[in-house]
LUMMI-375525 format. One record per residue: x, y, z of N, C-alpha, C in turn; residue number from 1; residue in three letters. Coordinates in pm, 1 decimal, always signed. Example, Ala and Ser with C-alpha at 12.3 -4.5 7.8 and 13.67 -1.06 7.14 Angstrom:
BEGIN
+----------+----------+----------+----------+----------+----------+----------+----------+----------+-----+-----+
:   n.east :  n.north :     n.up :  ca.east : ca.north :    ca.up :   c.east :  c.north :     c.up :   k :   r :
+----------+----------+----------+----------+----------+----------+----------+----------+----------+-----+-----+
:  +1319.0 :   -569.0 :   +780.0 :  +1230.0 :   -450.0 :   +780.0 :  +1320.0 :   -330.0 :   +780.0 :   1 : ALA :
:  +1285.0 :   -225.0 :   +708.0 :  +1367.0 :   -106.0 :   +714.0 :  +1290.0 :     +3.0 :   +787.0 :   2 : SER :
+----------+----------+----------+----------+----------+----------+----------+----------+----------+-----+-----+
This chain:
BEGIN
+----------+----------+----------+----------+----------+----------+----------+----------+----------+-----+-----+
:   n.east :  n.north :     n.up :  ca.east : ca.north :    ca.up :   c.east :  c.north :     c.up :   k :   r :
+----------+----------+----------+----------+----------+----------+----------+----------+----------+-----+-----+
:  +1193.6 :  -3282.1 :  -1813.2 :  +1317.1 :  -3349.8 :  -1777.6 :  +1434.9 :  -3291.8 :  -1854.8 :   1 : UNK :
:  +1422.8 :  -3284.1 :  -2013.7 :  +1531.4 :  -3223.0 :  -2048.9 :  +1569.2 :  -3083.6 :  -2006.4 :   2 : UNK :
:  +1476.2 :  -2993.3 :  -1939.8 :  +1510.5 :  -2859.7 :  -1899.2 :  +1578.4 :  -2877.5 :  -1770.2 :   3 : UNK :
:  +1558.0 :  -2982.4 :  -1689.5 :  +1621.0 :  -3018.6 :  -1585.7 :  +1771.6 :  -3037.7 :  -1638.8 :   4 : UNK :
:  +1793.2 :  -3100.0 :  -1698.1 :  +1961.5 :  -3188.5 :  -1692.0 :  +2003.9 :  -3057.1 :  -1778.3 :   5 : UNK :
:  +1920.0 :  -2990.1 :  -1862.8 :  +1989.1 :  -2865.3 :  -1920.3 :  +2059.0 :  -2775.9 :  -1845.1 :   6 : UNK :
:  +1970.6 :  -2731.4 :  -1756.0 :  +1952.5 :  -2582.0 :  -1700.8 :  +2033.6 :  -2631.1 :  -1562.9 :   7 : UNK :
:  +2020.4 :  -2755.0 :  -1483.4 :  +2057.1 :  -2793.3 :  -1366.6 :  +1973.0 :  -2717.4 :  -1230.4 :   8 : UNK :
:  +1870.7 :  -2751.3 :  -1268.3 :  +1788.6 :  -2659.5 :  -1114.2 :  +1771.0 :  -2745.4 :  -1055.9 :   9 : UNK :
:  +1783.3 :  -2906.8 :  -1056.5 :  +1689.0 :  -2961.6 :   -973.8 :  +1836.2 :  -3009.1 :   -866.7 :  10 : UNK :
:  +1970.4 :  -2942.9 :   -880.1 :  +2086.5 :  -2978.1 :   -809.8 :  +2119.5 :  -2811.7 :   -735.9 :  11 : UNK :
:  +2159.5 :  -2835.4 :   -629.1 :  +2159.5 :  -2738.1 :   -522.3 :  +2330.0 :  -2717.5 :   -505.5 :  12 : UNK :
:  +2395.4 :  -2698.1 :   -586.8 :  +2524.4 :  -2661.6 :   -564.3 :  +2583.9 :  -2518.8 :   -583.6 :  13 : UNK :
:  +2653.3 :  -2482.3 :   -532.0 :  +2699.6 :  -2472.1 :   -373.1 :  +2602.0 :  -2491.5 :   -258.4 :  14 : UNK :
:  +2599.6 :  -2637.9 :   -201.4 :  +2459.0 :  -2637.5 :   -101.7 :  +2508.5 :  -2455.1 :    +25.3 :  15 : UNK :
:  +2380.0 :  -2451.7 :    +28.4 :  +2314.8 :  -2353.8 :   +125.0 :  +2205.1 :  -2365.3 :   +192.6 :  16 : UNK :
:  +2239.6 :  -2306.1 :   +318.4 :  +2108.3 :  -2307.9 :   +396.8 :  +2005.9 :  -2200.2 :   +365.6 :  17 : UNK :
:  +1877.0 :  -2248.5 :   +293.0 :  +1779.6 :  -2127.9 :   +244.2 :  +1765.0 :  -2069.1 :   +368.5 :  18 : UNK :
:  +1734.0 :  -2139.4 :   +479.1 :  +1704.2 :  -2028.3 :   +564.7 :  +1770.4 :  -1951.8 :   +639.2 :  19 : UNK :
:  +1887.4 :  -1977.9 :   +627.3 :  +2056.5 :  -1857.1 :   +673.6 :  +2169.9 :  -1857.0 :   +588.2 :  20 : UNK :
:  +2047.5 :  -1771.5 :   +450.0 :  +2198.2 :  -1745.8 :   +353.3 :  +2322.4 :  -1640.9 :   +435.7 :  21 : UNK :
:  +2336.0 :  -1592.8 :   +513.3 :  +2471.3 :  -1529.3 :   +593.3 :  +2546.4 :  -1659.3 :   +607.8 :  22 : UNK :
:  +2504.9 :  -1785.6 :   +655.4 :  +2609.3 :  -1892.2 :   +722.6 :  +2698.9 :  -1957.5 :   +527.2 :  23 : UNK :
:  +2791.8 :  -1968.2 :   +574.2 :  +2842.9 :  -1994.4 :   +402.9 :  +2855.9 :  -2175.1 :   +450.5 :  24 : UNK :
:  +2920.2 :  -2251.0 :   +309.9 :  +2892.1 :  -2383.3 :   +341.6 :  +2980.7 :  -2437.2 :   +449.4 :  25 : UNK :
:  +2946.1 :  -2540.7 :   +462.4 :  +3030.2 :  -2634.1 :   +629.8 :  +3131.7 :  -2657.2 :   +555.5 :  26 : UNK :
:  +3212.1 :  -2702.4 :   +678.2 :  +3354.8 :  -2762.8 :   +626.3 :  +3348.2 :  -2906.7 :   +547.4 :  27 : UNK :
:  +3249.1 :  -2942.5 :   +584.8 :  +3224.4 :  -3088.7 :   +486.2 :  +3232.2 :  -3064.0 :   +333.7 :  28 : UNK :
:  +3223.1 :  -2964.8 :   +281.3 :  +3180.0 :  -2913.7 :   +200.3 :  +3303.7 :  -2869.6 :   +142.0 :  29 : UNK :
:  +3348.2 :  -2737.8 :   +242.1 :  +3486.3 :  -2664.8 :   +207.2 :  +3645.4 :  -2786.3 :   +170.8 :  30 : UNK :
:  +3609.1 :  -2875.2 :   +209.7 :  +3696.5 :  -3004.7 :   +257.2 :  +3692.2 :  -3015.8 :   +101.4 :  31 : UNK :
:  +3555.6 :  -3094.3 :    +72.2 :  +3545.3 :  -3171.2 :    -51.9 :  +3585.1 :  -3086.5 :   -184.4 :  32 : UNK :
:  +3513.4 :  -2947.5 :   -153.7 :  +3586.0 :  -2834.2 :   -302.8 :  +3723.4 :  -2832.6 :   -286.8 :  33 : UNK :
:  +3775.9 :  -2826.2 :   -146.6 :  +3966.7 :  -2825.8 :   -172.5 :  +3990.7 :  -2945.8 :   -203.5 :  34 : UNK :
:  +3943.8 :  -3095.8 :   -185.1 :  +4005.3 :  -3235.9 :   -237.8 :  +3994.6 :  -3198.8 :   -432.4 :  35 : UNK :
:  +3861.7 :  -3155.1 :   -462.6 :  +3832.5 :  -3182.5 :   -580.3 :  +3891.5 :  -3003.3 :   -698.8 :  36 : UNK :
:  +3993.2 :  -2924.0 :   -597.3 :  +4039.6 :  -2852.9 :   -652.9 :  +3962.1 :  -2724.3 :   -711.7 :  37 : UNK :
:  +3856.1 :  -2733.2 :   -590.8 :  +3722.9 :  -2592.4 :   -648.0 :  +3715.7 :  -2513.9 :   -532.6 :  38 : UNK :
:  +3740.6 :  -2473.3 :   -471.7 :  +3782.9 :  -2403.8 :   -371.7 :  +3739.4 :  -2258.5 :   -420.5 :  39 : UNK :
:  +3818.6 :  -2204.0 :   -453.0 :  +3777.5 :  -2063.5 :   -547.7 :  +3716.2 :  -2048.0 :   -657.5 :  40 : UNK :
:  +3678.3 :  -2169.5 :   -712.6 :  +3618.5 :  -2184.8 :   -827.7 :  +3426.9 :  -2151.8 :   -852.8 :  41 : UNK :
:  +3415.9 :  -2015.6 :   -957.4 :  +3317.2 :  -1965.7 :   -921.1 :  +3169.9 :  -2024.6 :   -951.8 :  42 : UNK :
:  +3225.2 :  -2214.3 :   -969.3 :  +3094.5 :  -2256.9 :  -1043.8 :  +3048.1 :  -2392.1 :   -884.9 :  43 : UNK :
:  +3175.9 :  -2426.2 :   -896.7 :  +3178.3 :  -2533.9 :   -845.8 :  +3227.5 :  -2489.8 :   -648.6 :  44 : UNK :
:  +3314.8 :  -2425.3 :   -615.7 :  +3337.1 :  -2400.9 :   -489.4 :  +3243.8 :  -2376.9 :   -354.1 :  45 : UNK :
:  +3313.0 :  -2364.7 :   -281.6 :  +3163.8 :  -2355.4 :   -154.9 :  +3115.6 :  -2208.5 :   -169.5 :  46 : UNK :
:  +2969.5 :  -2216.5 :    -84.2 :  +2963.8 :  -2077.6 :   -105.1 :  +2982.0 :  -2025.4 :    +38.2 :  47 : UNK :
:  +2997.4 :  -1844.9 :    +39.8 :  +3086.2 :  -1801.4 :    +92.6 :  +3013.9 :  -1730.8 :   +168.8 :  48 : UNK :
:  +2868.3 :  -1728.9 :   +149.2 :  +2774.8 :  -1684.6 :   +296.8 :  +2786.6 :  -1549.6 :   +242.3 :  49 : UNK :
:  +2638.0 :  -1489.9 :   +284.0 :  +2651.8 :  -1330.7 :   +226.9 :  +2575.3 :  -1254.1 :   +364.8 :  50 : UNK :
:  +2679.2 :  -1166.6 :   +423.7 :  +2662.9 :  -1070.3 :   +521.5 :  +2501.6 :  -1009.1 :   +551.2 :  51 : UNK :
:  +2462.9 :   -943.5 :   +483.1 :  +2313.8 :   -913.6 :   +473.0 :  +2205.7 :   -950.3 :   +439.8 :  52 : UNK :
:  +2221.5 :  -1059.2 :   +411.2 :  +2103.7 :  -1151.1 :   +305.4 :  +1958.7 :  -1207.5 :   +447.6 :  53 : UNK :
:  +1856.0 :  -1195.2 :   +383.8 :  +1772.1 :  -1300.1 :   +416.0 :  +1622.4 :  -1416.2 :   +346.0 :  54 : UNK :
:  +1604.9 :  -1476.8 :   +349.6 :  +1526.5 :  -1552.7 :   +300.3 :  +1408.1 :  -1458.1 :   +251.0 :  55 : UNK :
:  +1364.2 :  -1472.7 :   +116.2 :  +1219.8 :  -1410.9 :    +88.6 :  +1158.2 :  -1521.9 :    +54.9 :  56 : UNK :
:  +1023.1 :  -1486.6 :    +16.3 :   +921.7 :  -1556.9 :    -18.6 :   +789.2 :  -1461.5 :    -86.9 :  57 : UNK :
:   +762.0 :  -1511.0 :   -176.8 :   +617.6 :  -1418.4 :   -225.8 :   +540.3 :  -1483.5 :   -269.1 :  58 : UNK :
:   +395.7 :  -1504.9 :   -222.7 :   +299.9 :  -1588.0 :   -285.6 :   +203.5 :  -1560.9 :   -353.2 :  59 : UNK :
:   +147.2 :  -1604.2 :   -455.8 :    +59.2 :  -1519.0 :   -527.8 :    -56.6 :  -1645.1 :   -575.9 :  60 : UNK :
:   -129.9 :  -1567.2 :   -650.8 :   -227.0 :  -1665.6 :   -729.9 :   -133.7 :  -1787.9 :   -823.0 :  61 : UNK :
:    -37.0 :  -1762.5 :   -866.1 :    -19.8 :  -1839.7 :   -972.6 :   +115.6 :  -1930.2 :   -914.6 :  62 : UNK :
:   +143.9 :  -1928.7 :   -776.5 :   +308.8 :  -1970.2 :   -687.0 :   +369.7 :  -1920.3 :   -660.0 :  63 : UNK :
:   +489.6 :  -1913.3 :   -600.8 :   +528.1 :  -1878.7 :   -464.3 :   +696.1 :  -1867.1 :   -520.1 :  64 : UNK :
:   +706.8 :  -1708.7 :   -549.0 :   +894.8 :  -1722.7 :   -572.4 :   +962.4 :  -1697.2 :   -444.4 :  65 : UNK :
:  +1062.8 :  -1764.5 :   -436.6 :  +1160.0 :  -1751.7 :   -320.1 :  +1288.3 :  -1740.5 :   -363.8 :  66 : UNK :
:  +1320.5 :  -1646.0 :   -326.0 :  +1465.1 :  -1603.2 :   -303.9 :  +1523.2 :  -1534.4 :   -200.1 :  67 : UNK :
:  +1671.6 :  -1458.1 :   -250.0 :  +1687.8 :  -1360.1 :    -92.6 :  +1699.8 :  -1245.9 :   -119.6 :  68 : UNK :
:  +1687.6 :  -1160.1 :    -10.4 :  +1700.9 :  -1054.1 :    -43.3 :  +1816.2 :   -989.5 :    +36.6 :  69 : UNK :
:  +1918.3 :   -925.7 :    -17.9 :  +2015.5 :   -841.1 :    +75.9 :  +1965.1 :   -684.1 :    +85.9 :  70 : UNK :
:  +1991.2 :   -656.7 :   +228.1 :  +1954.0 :   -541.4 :   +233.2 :  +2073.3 :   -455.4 :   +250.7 :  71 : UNK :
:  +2037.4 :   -320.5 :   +179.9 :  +2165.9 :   -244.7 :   +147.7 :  +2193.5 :   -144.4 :   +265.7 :  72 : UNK :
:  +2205.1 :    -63.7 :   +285.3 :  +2242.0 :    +61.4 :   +342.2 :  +2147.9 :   +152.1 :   +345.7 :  73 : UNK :
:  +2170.6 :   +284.3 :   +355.4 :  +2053.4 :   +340.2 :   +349.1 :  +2022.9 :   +415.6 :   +230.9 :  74 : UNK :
:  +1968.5 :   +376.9 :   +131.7 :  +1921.8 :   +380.4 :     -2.7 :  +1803.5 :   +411.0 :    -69.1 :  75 : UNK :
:  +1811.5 :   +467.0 :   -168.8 :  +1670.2 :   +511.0 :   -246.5 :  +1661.4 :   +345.2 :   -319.0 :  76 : UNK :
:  +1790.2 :   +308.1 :   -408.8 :  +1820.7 :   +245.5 :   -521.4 :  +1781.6 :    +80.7 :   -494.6 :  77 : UNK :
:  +1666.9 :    +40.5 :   -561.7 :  +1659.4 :    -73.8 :   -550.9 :  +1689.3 :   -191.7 :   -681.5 :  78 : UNK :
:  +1748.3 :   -343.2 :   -655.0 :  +1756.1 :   -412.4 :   -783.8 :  +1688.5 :   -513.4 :   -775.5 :  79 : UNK :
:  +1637.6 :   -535.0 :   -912.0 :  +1589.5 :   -697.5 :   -871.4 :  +1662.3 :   -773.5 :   -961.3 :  80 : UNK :
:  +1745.1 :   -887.8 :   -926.8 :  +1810.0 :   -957.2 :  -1025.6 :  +1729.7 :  -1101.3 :  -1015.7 :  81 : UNK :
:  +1739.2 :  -1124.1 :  -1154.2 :  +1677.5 :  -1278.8 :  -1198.6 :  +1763.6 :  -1322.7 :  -1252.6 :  82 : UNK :
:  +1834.6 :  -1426.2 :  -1180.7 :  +1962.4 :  -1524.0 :  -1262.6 :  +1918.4 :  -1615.3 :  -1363.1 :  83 : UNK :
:  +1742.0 :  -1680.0 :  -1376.7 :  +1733.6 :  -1750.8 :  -1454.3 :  +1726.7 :  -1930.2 :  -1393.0 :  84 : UNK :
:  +1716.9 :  -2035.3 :  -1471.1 :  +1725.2 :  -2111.1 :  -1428.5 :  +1857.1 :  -2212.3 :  -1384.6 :  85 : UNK :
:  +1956.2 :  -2116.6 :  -1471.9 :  +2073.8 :  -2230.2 :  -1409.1 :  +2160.3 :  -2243.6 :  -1327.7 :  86 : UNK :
:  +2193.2 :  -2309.8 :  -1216.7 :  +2266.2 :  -2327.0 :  -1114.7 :  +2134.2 :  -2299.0 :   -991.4 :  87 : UNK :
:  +2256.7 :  -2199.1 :   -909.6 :  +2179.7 :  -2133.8 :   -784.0 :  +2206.1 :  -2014.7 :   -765.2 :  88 : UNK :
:  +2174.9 :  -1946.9 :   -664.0 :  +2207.4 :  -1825.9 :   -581.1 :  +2298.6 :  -1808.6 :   -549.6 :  89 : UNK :
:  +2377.0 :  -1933.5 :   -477.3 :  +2505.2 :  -1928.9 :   -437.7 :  +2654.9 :  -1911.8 :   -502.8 :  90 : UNK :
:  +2604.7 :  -1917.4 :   -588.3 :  +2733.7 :  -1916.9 :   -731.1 :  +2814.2 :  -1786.6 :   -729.3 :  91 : UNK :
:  +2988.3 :  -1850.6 :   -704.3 :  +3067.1 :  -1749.2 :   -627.2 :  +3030.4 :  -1644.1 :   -744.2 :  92 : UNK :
:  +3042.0 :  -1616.4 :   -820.0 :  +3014.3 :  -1514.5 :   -889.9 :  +2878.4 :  -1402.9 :   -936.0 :  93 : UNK :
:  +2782.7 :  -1508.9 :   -857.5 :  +2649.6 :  -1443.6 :   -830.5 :  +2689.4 :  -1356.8 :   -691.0 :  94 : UNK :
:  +2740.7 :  -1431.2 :   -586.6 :  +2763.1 :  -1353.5 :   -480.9 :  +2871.2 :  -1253.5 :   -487.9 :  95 : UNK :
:  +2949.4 :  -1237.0 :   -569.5 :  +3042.2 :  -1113.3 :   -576.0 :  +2954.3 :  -1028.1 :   -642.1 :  96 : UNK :
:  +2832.3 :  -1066.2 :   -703.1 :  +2756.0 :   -922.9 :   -782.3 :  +2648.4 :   -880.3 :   -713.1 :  97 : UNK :
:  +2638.7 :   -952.7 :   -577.9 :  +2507.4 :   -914.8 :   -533.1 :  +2598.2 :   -813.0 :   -432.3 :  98 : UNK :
:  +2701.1 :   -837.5 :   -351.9 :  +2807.5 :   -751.1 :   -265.8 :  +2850.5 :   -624.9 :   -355.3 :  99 : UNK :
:  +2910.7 :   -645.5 :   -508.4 :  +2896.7 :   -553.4 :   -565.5 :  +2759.7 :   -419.8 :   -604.4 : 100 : UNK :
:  +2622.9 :   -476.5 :   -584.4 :  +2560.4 :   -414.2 :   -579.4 :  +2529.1 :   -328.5 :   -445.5 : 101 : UNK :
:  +2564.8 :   -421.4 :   -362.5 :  +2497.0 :   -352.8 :   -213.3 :  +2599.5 :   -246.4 :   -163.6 : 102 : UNK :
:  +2735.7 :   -257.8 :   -198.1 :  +2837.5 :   -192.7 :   -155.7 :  +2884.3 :    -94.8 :   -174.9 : 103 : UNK :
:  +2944.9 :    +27.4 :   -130.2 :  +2957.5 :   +168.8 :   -242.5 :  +3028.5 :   +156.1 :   -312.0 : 104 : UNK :
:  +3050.3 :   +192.2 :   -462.8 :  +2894.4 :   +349.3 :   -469.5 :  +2799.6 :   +292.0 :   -500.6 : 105 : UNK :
:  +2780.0 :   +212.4 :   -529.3 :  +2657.8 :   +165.5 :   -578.8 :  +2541.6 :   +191.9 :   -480.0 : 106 : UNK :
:  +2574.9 :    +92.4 :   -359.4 :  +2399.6 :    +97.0 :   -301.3 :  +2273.9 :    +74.9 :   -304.6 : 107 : UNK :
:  +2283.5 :    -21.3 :   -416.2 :  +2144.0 :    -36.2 :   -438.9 :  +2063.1 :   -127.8 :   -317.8 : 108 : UNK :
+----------+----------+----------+----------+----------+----------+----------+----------+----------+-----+-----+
């Protein structure tokens, strides 16, 4: 429990749809970050849907990680990023580094 209220995993903000990270959040959503002044804000704002992304999943003996994966261009260069436990995926500033990775020069 205390790693919960620490870390905040067991709260899904910026909600997203796991299974169409491309769609970014509804206007219900976009509404409530502009009432509450988070709009652009890279903790709290909606998220902004990512162009290439799709749902993974990997299961193994010991459970099952899920995340997404964006696919890049046509590339040797692959990344794997682990954000860890706090927040989400969606976190405007997670998604400017995952676009930063996929995008030139990079490419990964």
């Amino acid at each position: 429990m205390q790693s919960a209220i620490t870390f905040g995993f067991l709260v899904n903000w910026p909600p997203f749809d796991k299974d169409d990270p491309t769609r970014p959040s509804g206007p219900k959503v976009q509404n409530l970050c502009r009432r509450l002044g988070y709009l652009e804000d890279e903790a709290f704002g909606p998220f902004p849907g990512l162009s290439r992304a799709s749902p993974l999943s990997i299961s193994g003996p010991n459970g099952t990680v899920r995340g997404i994966r964006i696919a890049p261009g046509e590339s040797k260069h692959r990344v794997l990023y682990l954000h860890g436990q706090g927040g989400n995926v969606g976190v405007l500033h997670r998604c400017w580094l995952y676009n930063l990775l996929v995008d030139d020069p990079l490419c990964c």
